[in-house]
FIRODREN-444310 format. One line per field, with one value per residue (C-alpha): residue in one letter; z, y, x. Coordinates in Angstrom, 2 decimals. Each point is the difference from the previous one (the first is absolute). Layout:
% residues N
residu: [A|...]
up: [Z|...]
north: [Y|...]
east: [X|...]
END
This chain:
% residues 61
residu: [X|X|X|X|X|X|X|X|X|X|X|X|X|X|X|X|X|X|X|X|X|X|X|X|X|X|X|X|X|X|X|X|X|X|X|X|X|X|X|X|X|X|X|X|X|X|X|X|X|X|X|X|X|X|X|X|X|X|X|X|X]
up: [-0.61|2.21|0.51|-0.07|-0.46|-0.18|-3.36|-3.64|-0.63|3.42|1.38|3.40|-0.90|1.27|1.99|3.44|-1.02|-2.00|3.01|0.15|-3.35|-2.74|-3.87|-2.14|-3.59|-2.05|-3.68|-0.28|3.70|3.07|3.52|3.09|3.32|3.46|1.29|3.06|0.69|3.74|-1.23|-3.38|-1.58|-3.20|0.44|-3.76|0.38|-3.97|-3.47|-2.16|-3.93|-0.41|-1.21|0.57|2.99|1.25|3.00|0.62|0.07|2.49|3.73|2.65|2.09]
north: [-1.31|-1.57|3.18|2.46|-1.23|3.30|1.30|-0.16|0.26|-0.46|1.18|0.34|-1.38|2.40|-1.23|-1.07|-4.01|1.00|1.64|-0.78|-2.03|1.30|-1.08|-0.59|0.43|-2.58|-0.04|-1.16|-1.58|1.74|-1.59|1.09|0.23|0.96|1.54|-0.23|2.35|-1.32|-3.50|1.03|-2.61|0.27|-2.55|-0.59|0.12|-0.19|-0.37|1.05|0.60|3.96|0.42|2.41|-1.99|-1.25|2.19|-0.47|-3.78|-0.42|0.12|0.41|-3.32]
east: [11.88|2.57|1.98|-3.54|-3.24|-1.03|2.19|-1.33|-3.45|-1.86|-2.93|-1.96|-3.68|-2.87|-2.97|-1.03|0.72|3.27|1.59|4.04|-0.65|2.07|0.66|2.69|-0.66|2.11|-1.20|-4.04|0.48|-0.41|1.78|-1.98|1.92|0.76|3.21|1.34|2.19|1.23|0.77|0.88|-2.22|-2.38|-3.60|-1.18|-3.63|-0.84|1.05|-2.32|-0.59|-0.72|-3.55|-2.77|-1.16|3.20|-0.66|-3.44|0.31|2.34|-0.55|2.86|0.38]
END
């Protein structure tokens, strides 16, 4: 992620309280962040086991 946080299997999260969240799928875990483009910085929000409800749990601080 150091050179692009963005390459490999990411994705923007939908929803009004996933806005500029996106996920990185590595294996069962999923790492939520936020990328700042400007500063070129990555914020790890979460690391979380994938499960049906590993979505639905979580809240954006």
């Amino acid at each position: 992620m150091e050179t692009d946080p963005f390459q490999g299997d990411v994705r923007a999260l939908r929803g009004e309280e996933w806005k500029g969240v996106f996920r990185r799928r590595i294996g069962n875990y999923r790492l939520l962040f936020v990328g700042d483009h400007e500063k070129k910085m990555v914020s790890v929000l979460r690391i979380l086991l994938r499960s049906g409800k590993t979505y639905r749990q979580t809240t954006v601080p």
